[in-house]
LOMI-845929 format. One record per residue (C-alpha): residue in one letter; x negated, y negated, z. Coordinates in Angstrom, 2 decimals. Layout:
bakol rest->a	east->X	north->Y	up->Z
...
***
This chain:
bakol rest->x	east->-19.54	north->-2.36	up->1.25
bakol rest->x	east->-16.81	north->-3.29	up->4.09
bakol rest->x	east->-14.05	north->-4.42	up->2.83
bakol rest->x	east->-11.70	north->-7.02	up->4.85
bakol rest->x	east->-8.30	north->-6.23	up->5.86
bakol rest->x	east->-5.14	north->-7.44	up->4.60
bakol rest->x	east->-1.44	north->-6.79	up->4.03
bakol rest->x	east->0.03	north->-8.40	up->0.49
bakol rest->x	east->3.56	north->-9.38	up->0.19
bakol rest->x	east->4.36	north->-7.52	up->-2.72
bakol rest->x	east->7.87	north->-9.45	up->-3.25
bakol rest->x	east->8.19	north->-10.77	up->-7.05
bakol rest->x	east->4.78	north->-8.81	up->-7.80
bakol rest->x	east->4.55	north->-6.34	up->-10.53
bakol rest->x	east->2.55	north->-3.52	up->-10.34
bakol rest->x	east->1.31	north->-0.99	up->-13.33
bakol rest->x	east->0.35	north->2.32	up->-12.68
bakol rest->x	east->-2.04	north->3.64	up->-15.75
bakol rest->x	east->-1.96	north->7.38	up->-14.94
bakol rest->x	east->0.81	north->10.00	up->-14.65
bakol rest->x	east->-0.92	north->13.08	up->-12.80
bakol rest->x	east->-1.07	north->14.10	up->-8.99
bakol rest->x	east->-3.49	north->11.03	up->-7.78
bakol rest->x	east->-0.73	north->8.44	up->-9.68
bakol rest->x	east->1.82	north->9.96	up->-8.21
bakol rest->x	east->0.07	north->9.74	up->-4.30
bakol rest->x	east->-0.53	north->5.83	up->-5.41
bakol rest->x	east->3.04	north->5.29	up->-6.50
bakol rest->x	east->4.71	north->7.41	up->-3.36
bakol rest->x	east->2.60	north->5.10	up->-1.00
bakol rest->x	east->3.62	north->1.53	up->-3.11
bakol rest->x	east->7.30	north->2.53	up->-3.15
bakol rest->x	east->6.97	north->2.35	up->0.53
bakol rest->x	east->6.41	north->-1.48	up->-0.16
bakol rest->x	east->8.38	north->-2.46	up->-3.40
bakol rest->x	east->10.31	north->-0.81	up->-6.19
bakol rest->x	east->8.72	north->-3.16	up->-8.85
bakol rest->x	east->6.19	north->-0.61	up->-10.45
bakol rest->x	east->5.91	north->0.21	up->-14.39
bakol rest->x	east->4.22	north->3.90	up->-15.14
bakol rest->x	east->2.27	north->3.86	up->-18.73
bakol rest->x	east->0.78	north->7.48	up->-18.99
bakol rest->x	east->-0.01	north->10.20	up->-22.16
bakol rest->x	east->0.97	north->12.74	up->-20.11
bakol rest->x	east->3.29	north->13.03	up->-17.04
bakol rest->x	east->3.57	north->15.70	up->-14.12
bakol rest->x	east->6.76	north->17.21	up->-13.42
bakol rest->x	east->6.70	north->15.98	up->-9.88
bakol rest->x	east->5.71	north->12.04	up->-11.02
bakol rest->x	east->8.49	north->12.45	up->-14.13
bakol rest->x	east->10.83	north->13.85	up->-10.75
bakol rest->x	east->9.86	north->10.56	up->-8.38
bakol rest->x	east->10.29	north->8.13	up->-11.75
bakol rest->x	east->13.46	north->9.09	up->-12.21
bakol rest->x	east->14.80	north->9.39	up->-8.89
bakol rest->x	east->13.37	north->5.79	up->-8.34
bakol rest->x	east->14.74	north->4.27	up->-11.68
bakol rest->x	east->11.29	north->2.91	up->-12.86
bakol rest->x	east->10.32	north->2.19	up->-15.94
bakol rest->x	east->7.71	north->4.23	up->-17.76
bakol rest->x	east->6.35	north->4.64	up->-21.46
bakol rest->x	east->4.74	north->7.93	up->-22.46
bakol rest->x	east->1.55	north->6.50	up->-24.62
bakol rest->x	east->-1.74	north->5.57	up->-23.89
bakol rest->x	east->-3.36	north->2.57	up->-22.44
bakol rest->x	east->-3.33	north->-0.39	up->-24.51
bakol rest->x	east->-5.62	north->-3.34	up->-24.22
bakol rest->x	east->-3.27	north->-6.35	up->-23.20
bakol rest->x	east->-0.67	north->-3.99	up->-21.01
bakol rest->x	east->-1.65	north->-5.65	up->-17.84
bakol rest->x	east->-1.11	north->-9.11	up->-18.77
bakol rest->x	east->2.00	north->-9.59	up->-17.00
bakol rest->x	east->1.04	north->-7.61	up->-13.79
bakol rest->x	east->-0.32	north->-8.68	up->-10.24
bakol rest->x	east->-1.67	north->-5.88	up->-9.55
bakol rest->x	east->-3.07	north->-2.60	up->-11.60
bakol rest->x	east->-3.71	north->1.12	up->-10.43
bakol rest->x	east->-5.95	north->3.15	up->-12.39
bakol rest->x	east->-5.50	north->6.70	up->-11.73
bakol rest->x	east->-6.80	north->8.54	up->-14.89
bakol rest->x	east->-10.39	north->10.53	up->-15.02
bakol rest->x	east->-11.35	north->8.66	up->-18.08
bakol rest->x	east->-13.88	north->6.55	up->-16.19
bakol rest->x	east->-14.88	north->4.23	up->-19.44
bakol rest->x	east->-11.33	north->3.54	up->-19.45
bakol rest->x	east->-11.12	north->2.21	up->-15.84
bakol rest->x	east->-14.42	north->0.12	up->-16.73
bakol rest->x	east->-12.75	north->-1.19	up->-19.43
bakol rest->x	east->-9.41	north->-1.97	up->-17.41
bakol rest->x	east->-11.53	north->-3.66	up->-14.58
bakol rest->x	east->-13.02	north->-5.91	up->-16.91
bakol rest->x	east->-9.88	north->-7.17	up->-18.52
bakol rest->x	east->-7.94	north->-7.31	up->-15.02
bakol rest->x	east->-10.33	north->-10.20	up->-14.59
bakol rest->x	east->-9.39	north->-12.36	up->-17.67
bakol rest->x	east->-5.68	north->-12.04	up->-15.78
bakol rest->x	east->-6.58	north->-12.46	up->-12.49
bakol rest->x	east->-5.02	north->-9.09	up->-11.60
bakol rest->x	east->-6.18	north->-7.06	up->-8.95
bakol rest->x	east->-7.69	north->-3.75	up->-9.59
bakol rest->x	east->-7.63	north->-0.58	up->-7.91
bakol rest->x	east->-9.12	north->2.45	up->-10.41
bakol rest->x	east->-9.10	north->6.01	up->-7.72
bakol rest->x	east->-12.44	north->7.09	up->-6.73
bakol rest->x	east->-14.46	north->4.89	up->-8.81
bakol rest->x	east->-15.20	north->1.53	up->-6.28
bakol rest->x	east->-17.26	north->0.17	up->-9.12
bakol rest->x	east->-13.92	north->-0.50	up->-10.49
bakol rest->x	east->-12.01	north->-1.98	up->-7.69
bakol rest->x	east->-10.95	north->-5.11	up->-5.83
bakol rest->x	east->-9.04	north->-3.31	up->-3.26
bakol rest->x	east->-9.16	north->0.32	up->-1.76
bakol rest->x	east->-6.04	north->2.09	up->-0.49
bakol rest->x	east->-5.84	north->2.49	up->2.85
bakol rest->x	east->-4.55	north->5.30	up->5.10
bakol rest->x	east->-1.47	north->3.76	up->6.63
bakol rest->x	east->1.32	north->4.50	up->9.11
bakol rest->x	east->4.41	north->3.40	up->8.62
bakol rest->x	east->7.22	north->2.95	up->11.06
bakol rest->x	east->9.71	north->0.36	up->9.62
bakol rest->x	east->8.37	north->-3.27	up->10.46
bakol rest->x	east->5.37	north->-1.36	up->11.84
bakol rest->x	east->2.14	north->-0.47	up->9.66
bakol rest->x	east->-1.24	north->0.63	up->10.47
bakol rest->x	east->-3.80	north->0.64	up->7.91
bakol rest->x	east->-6.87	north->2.54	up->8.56
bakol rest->x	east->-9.90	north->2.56	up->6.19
bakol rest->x	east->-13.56	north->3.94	up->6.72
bakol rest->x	east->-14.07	north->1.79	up->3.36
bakol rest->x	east->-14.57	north->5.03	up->1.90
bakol rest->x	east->-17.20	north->6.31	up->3.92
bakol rest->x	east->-14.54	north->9.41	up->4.97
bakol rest->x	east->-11.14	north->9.35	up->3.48
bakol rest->x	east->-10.93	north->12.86	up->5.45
bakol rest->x	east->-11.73	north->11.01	up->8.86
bakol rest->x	east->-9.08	north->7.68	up->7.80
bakol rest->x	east->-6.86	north->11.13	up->7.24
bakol rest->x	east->-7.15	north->12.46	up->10.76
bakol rest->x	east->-6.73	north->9.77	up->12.75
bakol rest->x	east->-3.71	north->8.56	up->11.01
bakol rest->x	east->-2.13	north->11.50	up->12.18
bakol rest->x	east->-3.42	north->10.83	up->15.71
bakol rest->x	east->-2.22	north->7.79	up->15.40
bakol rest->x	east->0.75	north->8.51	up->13.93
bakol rest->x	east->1.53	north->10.98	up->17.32
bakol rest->x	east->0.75	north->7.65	up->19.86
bakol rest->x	east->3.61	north->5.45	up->18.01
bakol rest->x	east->6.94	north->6.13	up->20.39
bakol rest->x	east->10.26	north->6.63	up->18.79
bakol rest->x	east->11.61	north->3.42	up->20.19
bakol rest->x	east->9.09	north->1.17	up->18.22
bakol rest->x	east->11.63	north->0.14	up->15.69
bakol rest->x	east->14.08	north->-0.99	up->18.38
bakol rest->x	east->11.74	north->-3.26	up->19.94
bakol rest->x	east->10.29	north->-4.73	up->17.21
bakol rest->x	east->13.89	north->-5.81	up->16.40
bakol rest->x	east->14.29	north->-7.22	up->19.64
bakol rest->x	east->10.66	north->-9.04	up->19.29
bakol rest->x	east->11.81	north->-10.27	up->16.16
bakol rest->x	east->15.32	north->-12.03	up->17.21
bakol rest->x	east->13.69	north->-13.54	up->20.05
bakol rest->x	east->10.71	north->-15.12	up->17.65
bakol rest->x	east->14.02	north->-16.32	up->16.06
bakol rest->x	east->15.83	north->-18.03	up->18.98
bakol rest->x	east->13.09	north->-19.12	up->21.19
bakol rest->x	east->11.53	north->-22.52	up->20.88
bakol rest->x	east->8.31	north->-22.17	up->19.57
bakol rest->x	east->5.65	north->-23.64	up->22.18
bakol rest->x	east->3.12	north->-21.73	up->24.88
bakol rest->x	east->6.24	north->-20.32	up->27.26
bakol rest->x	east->7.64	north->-18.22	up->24.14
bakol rest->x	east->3.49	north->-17.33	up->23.27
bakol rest->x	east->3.49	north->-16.34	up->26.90
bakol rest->x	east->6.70	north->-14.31	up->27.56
bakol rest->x	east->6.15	north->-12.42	up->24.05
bakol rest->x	east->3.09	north->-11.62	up->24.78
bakol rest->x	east->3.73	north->-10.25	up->28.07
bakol rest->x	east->6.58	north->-8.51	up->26.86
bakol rest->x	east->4.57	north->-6.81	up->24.23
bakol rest->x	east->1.90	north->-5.50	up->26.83
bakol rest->x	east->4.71	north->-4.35	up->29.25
bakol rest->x	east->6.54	north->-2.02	up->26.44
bakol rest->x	east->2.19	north->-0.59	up->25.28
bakol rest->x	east->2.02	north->-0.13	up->29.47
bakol rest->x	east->5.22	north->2.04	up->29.78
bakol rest->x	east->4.12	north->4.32	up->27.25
bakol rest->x	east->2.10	north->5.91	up->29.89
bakol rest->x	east->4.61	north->6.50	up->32.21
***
């Protein structure tokens, strides 16, 4: 199954991790990247999640899963091995209308995780909708070696003109070119 592209504002979202081993704690290091608003329920915790919780000041509870945790959450990450469990979180994500992403089981999952690169206002998202996590991988760090070290700057720039230039086809036009001009001199 393909699944279709798209970037979620996460602002005023909460998000529940269900999980506290070495696949959580790859989930929650790639949400923090987007928003701080995450809540950690796990029986057991690794010493390098417990390490990122705290450093983070998130919210956790040492238990197990409950049924009616993810009431109040947007969106829910299952990372446990305890695939019943992450059947029976899918189901009940749906009487919320929470999304929900349980790791390696796409039975159980509105959305995948995609490789990503991240360069401030700049983000990449590459998915072989899980054909080859190992190829997504790779050619984020290809990627990830194309992106100059001045793409930060000029997406500033981009963004103060969108900001003081009437909108209308000349600003389309100049933005645009502008945009091809700074992709062109990368080969120079």
């Amino acid at each position: 199954m393909a699944y279709f592209p798209a970037f979620i504002k996460l602002d005023n979202k909460k998000i529940l991790i269900v999980g506290g081993g070495y696949i959580a704690y790859e989930k929650l290091d790639h949400l923090l990247d987007f928003t701080k608003d995450i809540y950690v329920i796990a029986s057991e915790f690794s010493d390098e999640m417990m390490q990122r919780i705290e450093k983070e000041n998130l919210e956790f509870e040492k238990r197990t899963y409950k049924v009616g945790d993810i009431k109040d959450y947007t969106v829910v990450i299952v990372a446990v091995d305890d695939i019943p469990l992450q059947s029976e979180i899918f189901q009940e994500s749906k009487q919320y209308n929470c999304l929900c992403n349980s790791v390696d089981s796409v039975d159980y999952c509105d959305f995948i995780f995609p490789s990503y690169v991240k360069k401030d206002d700049l983000t990449i998202a590459i998915s072989t909708s899980g054909a080859s996590p190992a190829m997504a991988k790779h050619l984020k760090k290809y990627l990830k070696n194309l992106i100059p070290e001045g793409i930060s700057d000029f997406l500033k720039e981009m963004k103060s003109l969108r900001k003081t230039i009437p909108k209308g086809k000349e600003r389309m036009k100049m933005l645009d070119e502008k945009a091809e001009n700074y992709i062109k001199s990368w080969s120079k």
